[in-house]
N, C-alpha and C positions, 0 to 999 in steps of 0.2 A: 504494500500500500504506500501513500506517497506520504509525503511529510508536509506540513503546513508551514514548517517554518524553519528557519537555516540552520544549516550545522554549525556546531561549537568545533575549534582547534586548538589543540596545545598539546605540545614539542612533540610538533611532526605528527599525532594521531587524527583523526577526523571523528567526531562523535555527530549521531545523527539518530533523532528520533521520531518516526514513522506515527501517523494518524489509526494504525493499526495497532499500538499499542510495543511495535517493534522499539528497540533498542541495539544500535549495530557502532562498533569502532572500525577505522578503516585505518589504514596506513597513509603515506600522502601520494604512494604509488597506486593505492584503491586493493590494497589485500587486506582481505577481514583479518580482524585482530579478534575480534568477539561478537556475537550477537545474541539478543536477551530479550524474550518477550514477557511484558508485563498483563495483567489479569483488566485490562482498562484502556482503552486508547486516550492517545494523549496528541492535544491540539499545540501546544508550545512546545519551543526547545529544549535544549540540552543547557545546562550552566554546570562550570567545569572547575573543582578544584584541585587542587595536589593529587587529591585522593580519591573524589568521588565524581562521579558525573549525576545530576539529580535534575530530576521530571518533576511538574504535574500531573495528574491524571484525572480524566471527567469522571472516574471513582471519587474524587474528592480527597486525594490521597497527595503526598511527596514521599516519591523516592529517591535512594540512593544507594548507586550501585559503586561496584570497586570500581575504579579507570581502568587496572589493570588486565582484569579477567572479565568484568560484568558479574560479579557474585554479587546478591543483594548484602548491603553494609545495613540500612535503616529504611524504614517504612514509619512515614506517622499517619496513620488511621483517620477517616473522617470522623469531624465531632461528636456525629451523633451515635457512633459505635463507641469510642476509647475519645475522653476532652481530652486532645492531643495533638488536632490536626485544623486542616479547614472546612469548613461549613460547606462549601458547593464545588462544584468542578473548577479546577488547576486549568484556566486554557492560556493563560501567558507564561511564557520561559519565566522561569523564576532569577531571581539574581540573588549573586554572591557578596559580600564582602566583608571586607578585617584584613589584619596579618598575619597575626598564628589564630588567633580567636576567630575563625570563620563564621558569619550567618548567614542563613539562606534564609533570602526573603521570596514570598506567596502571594500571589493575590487572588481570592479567590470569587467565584461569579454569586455568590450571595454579600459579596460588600464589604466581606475581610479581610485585611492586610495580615499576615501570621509569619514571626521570624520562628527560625527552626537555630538551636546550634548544629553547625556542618558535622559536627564529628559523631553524633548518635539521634540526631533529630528531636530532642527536647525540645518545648516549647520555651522561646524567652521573652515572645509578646505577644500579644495579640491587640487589634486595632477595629471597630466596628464602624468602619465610611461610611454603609446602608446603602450603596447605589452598587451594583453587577462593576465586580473588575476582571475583565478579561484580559486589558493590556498587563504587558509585564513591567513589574515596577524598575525604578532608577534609581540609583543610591549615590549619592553627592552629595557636599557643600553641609557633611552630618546630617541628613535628612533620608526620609526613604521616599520617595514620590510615587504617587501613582493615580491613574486617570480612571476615570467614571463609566459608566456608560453616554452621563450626556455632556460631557468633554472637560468637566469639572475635573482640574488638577487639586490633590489634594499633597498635605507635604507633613508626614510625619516625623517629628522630631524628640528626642528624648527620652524614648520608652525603653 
């Protein structure tokens, strides 16, 4: 199936994740490295750490698999199974940031902002907009940004 949205790269691998729920690494010559299908198809990218490469899923889920092999490293469950995750479906690449303290930031389509730490997926915020966020957020200038459905930029700061 195809992918909705571009692939992620770093040193030299190609990570690319499929509207079918696929998860595939490439080389920069194009020989699979690994491929990993997840139980959800997912509308956004790949965002890429040291160590993980990590989805959305319209399960309402973030993952995170190893870069290395694609073993799943962390899974944080929708809300309304295990309070741990996002509320509605993952459809924007999620985004990274920090230095050694990595967070992955969520937005999700019932209105939620939700940072994750990178290294096992605990929750370390959660944020309630109220409007569908499909786009994927921005992180800058200490802020986490992210837009609405109806083009309202919102900017969260400090949590």
């Amino acid at each position: 199936d195809g992918s909705s949205a571009g692939p992620a790269v770093a040193d030299g691998t190609v990570f690319i994740a499929g509207d079918d729920g696929r998860i595939s690494a490439y080389t920069a010559d194009g020989d699979r490295v690994w491929d990993r299908s997840l139980d959800s198809g997912i509308a956004g990218g790949t965002a890429v750490t040291d160590t993980h490469v990590i989805v959305g899923t319209e399960a309402a889920a973030v993952v995170a698999l190893d870069r290395d092999d694609g073993a799943p490293a962390w899974r944080a469950l929708p809300i309304y199974r295990v309070r741990a995750a996002t509320r509605g479906p993952v459809r924007g690449t999620p985004a990274v940031a920090g230095g050694t303290d990595i967070t992955v930031y969520a937005a999700d389509h019932d209105g939620t902002l939700s940072a994750f730490d990178a290294s096992d997926g605990s929750v370390r915020f959660r944020h309630e907009v109220g409007q569908w966020l499909d786009a994927p957020p921005a992180v800058g200038h200490g802020a986490v940004f992210v837009a609405d459905q109806t083009g309202r930029v919102c900017a969260v700061v400090g949590e």
